[in-house]
C-alpha positions in Angstrom: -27.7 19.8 7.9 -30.5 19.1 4.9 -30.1 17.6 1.7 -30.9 18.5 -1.7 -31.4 16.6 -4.9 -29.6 16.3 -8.0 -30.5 14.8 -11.3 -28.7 12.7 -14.1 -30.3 11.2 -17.6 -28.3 9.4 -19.9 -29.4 7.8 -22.7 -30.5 3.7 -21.8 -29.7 1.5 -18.8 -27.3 -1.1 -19.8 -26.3 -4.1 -18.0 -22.8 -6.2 -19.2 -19.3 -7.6 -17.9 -16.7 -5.2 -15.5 -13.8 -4.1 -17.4 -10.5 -5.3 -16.4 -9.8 -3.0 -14.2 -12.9 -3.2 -11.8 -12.6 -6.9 -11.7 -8.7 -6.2 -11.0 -9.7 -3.9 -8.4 -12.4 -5.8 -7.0 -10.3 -9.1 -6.6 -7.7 -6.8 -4.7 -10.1 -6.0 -2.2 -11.0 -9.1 -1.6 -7.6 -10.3 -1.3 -6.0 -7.2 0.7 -9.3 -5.6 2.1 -9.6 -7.7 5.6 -9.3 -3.6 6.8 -10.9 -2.0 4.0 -7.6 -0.8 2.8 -9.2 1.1 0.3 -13.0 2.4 0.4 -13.3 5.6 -1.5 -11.8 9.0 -3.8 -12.9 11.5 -2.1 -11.9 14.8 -4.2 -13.3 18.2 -3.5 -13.6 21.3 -5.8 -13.9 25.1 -4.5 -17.1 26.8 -5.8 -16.6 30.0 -7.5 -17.7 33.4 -5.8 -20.9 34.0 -6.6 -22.4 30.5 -7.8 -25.6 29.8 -6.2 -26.9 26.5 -5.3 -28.8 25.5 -7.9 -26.1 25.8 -10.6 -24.0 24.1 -8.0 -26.4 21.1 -7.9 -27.3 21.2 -11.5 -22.9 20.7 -12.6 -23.0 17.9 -9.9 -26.2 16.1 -11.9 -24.3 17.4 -15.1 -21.0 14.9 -14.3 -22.9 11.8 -13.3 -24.8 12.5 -16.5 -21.4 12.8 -18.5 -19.1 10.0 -17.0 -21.7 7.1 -16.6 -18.9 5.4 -14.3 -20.4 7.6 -11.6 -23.8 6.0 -12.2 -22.8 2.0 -12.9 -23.7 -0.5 -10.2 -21.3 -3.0 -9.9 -22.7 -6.8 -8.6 -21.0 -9.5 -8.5 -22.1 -12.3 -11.0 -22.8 -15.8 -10.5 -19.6 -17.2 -11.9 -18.2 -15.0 -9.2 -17.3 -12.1 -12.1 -17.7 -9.0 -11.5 -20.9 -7.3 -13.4 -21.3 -3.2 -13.9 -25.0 -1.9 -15.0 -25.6 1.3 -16.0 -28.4 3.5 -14.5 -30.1 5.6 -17.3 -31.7 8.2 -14.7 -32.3 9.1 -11.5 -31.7 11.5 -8.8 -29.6 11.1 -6.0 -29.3 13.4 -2.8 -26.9 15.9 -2.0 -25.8 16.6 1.5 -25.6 20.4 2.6 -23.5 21.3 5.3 -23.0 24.7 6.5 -19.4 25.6 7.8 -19.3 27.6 11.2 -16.0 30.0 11.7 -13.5 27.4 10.5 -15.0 26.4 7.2 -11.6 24.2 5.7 -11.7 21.9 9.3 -15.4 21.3 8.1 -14.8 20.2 4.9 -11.8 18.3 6.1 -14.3 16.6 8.6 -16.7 16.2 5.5 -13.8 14.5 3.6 -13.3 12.3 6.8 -17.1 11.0 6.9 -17.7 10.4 3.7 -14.3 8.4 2.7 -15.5 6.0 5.5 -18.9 5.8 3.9 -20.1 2.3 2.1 -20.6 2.6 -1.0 -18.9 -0.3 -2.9 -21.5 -3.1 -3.7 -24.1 -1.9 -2.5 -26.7 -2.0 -4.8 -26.9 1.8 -5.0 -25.2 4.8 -6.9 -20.9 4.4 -6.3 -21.1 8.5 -5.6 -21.8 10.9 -2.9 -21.8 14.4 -2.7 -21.9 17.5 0.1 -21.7 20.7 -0.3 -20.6 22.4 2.6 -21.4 26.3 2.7 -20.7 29.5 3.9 -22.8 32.1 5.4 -25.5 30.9 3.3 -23.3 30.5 0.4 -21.6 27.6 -1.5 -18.0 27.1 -0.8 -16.8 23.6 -1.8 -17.9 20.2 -3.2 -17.1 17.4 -1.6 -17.2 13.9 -3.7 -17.2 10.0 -2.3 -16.6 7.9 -5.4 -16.0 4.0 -4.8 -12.3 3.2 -5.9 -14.0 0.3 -7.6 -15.5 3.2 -10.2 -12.1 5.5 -10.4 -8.7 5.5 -9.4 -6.0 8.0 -8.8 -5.8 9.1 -12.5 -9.3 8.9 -13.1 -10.0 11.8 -9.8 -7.4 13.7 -11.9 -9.5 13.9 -15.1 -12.6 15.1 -12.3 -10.6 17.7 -10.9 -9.3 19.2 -14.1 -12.4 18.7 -16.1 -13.8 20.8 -18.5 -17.3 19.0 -19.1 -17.6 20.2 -23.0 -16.9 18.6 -26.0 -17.5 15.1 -27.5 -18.5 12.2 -24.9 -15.5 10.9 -23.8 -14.8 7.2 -23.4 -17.3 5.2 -21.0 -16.9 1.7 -18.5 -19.3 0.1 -21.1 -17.7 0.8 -24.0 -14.2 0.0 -22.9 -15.9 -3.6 -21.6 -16.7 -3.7 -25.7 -13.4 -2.9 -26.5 -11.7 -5.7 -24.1 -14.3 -8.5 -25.6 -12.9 -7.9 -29.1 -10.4 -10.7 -30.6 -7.9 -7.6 -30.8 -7.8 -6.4 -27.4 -7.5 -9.9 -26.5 -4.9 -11.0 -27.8 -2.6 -7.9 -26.2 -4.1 -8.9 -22.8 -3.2 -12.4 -23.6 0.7 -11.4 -24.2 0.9 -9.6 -21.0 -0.7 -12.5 -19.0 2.1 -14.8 -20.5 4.7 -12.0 -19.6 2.6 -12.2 -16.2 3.5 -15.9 -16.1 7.4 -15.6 -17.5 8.5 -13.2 -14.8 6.9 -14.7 -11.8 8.6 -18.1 -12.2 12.1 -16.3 -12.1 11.7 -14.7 -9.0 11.3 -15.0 -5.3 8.2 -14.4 -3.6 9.4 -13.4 -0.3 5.9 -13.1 1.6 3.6 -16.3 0.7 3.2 -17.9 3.5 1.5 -16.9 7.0 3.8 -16.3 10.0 2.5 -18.5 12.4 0.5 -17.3 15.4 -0.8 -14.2 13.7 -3.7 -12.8 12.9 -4.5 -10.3 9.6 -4.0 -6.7 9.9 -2.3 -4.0 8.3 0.7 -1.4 9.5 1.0 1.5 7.4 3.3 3.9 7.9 4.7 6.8 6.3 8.4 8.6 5.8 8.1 12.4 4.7 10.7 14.9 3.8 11.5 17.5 2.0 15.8 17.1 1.5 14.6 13.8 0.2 12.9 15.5 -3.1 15.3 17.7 -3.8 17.9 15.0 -3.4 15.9 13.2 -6.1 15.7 15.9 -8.4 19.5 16.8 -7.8 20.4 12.8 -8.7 17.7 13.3 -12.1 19.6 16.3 -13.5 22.9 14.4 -12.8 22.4 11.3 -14.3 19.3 12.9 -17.1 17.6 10.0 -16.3 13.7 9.6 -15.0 13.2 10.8 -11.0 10.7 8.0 -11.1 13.3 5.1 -12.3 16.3 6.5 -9.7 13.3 6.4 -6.8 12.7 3.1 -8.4 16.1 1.8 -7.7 16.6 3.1 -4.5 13.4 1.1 -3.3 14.1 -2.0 -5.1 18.2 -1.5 -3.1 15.8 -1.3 -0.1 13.7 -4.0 -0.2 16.8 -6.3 -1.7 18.8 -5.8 1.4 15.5 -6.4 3.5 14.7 -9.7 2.3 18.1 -10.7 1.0 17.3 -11.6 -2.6 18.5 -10.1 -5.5 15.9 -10.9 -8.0 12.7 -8.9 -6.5 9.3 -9.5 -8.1 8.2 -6.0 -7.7 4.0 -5.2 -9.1 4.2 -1.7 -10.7 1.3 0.0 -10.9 0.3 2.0 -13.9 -2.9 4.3 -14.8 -2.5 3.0 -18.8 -3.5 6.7 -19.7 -1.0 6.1 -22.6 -3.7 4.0 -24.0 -5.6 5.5 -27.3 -8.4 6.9 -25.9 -7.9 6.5 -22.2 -7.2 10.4 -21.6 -10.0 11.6 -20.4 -11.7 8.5 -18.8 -13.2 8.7 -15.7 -13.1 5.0 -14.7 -10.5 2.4 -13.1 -7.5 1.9 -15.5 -4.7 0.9 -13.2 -3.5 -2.1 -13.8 -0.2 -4.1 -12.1 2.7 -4.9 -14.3 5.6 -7.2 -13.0 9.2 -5.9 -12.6 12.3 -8.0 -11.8 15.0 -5.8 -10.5 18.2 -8.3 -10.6 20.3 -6.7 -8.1 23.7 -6.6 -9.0 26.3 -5.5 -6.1 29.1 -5.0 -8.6 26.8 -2.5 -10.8 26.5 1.4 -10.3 23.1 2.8 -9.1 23.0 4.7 -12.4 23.0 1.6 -14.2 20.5 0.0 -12.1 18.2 3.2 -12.2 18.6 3.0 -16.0 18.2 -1.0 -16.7 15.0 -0.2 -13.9 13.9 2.6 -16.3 14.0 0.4 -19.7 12.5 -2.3 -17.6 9.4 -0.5 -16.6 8.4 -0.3 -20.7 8.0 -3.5 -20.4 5.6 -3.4 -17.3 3.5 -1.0 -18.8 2.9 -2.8 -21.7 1.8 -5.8 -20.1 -0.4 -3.8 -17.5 -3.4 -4.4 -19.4 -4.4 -7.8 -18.7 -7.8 -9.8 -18.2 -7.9 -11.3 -14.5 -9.7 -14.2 -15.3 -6.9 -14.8 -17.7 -4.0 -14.3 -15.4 -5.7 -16.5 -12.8 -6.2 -19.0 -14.9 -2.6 -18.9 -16.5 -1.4 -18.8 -12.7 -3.4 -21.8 -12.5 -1.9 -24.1 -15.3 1.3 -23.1 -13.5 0.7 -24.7 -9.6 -0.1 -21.4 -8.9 -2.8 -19.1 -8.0 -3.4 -15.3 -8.1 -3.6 -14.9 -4.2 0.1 -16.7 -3.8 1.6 -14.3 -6.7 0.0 -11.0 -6.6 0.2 -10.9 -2.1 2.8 -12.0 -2.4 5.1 -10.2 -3.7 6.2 -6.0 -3.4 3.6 -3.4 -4.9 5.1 0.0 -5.7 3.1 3.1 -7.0 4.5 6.0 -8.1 1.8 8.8 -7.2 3.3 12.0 -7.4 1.8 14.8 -9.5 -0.7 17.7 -8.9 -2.9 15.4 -6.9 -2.4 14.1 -3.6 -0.8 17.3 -2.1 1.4 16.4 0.4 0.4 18.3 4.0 3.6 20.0 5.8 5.1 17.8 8.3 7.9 19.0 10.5 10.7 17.2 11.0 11.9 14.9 13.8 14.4 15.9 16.3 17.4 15.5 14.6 16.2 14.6 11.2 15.7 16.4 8.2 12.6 14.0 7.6 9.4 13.0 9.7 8.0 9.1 10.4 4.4 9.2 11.4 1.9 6.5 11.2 -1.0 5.9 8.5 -4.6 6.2 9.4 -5.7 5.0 6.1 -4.4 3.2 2.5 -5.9 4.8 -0.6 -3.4 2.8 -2.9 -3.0 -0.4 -4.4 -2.5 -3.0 -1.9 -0.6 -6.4 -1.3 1.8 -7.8 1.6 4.1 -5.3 1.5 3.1 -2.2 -0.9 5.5 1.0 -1.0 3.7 4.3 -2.7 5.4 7.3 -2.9 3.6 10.8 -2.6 4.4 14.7 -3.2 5.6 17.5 -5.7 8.5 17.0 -7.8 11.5 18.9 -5.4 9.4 20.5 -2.9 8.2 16.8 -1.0 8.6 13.3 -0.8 6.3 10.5 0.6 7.5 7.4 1.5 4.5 5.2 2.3 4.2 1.5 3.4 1.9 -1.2 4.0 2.4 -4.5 5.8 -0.1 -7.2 5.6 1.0 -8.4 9.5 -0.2 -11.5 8.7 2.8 -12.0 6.6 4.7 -9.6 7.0 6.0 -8.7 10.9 5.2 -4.8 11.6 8.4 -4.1 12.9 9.8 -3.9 9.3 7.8 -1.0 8.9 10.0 2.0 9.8 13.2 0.5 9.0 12.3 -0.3 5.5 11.4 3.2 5.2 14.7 4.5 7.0 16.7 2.4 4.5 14.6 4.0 1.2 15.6 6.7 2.4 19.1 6.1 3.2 20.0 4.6 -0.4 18.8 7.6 -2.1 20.4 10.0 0.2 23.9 7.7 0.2 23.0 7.9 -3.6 23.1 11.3 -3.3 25.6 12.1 -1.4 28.8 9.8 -3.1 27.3 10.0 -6.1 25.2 8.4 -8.5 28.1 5.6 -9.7 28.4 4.4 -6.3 27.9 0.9 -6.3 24.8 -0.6 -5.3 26.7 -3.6 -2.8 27.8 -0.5 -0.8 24.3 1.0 -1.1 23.1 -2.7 -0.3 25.6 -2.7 3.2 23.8 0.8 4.0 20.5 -0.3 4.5 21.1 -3.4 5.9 22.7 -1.3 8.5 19.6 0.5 9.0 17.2 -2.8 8.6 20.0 -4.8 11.4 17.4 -5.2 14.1 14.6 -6.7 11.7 17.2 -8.4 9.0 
């Protein structure tokens, strides 16, 4: 194992405010991270037959030098805000790793060792790159970004990148954007929509249990019946797959906690924003959600009232921190006793994470297994779900233990998965009391 170095110039070094969504980011670490629930992206790329190393080298120098997230330092300021500067140019080194007779287990232990590596805050670049090789030859790029400098739509754009064409959009200039009177003014209605839905809900998780310490039980529920029964339900009904899976949590976690009006966080990449395609930088934002589970409604019309309801969340998912805390603030609140505690969901489906093949348990058309790692939004209790539209389904939580006890875990996730397959199975008019009744039959022992 050697290393190699790559270069990046840009045009000046720049120092200014985060955007919204690193200080967003940032303050979620510090108020989930006691675990370092989430570190690092760590995408990889296969290298083309034939590509040598230089050329390799020179389109890793090539991206930092395109998307100057991947070369912005982020500090933390004196006021206690967060701070990004801009590194004009440098060169960085790359690690080489040559494969032996099993070259995908070395790049899957290369993915392994560099997600665990430190890179947010450190005072250095928020990127890392291997390349591990075969028989001499290049055969994959391996990429640590902090999660602080992307998130899960942001890898997308890396994977799928075609680095041509005009500059696209960069942190600096987005941290513009948010300063003008404009921008502020949207961020300002979302923080007050913020403010409006949290006072008319229940926050189920904000205070400690006593006699425990912080930790975090993550835990995940994969299957694939479970996506086709989602896409069989989305054809039925023509509505979204993400608003029926949407319902079908919320019916979950309802019967779990025994409220009907859930304060759910959505999270959202605001991709949808002018501009925002093709930016390699954090976007995702929270946006709140009250579900108002009714036992006399169908599912269909929860799934659709859940559907029209998450318009809403997206538009106020662009929102200044600062601004929220201090709106939180003026309420008797803060931001730690609203955003912990309450339910995250994030709907990550798509071409990226693939879902590995699990087989099922014995005597289940699904398989529970435990979660070594978090690379999601976080908060007391966060659900994510994972996979390809009818061919797998991810169920993922994550319990903050010192709120939440850990043996919720797998019975939350048997009862997700019970509503939509009760959904299923009687059809999507069934009411959502009976679908209530199912998984409290599953959550008994914990209830």
């Amino acid at each position: 194992m050697h290393h190699e170095s790559a270069r990046f110039a840009g045009t000046e070094a720049w120092e200014g405010p985060a955007t919204w969504g690193q200080q967003g980011f940032r303050d979620g670490l510090r108020r989930y991270a006691g675990d370092g629930w989430y570190g690092n992206a760590v995408p990889s790329w296969p290298v083309p037959d034939g590509t040598d190393l230089a050329d390799v080298l020179a389109a890793i120098g090539a991206a930092v030098t395109r998307h100057e997230g991947l070369r912005t330092v982020l500090t933390d300021g004196p006021d206690g805000l967060l701070r990004q500067r801009l590194l004009a140019e440098g060169e960085f080194p790359v690690e080489i790793v040559p494969a032996g007779d099993h070259p995908d287990d070395d790049v899957a232990r290369v993915v392994d060792r560099l997600r665990a590596t430190p890179l947010s805050l450190t005072g250095g670049l928020p990127f890392a790159a291997a390349v591990v090789t075969r028989d001499g030859r290049p055969y994959r790029v391996v990429a640590a970004i902090s999660h602080l400098i992307v998130d899960a739509s942001a890898v997308r754009v890396l994977l799928g990148a075609v680095e041509s064409g005009p500059a696209p959009l960069q942190p600096r200039e987005l941290a513009w954007k948010e300063a003008d009177p404009v921008t502020r003014r949207r961020g300002e209605r979302a923080v007050a929509h913020w403010r409006a839905e949290a006072a008319r809900a229940a926050l189920p998780f904000a205070v400690p249990r006593p006699g425990t310490d912080h930790g975090a039980y993550q835990l995940a529920l994969t299957s694939a019946p479970a996506a086709v029964r989602l896409e069989n339900l989305a054809q039925k009904t023509e509505l979204n797959s993400s608003a029926l899976l949407l319902g079908a949590v919320s019916v979950a976690l309802g019967a779990a906690v025994g409220e009907r009006d859930l304060f759910l966080q959505l999270v959202t990449s605001n991709r949808h924003l002018p501009r925002m395609a093709d930016y390699v930088g954090v976007l995702a934002q929270l946006g709140p959600l009250v579900t108002g589970l009714d036992p006399d409604q169908p599912f269909t019309a929860l799934a659709r009232r859940v559907q029209e309801q998450s318009l809403k969340t997206y538009r106020s998912a662009y929102w200044s921190p600062a601004d929220l805390d201090a709106g939180l603030r003026a309420d008797g609140r803060d931001a730690d006793g609203v955003l912990g505690a309450t339910f995250t969901f994030n709907d990550a489906r798509g071409p990226w994470p693939r879902v590995p093949d699990v087989a099922p348990d014995p005597g289940r058309d699904f398989a529970v297994r435990p979660l070594a790692g978090w690379p999601y939004q976080g908060g007391r209790c966060a659900v994510t779900a994972a996979g390809q539209p009818g061919e797998s389904l991810t169920l993922s939580v994550r319990l903050d233990t010192g709120y939440v006890d850990r043996a919720l875990g797998e019975p939350l996730l048997l009862a997700m998965e019970t509503v939509l397959r009760r959904a299923h199975d009687d059809g999507p008019e069934v009411g959502v009391g009976v679908l209530t009744d199912a998984a409290a039959t599953v959550l008994a022992p914990t209830v």
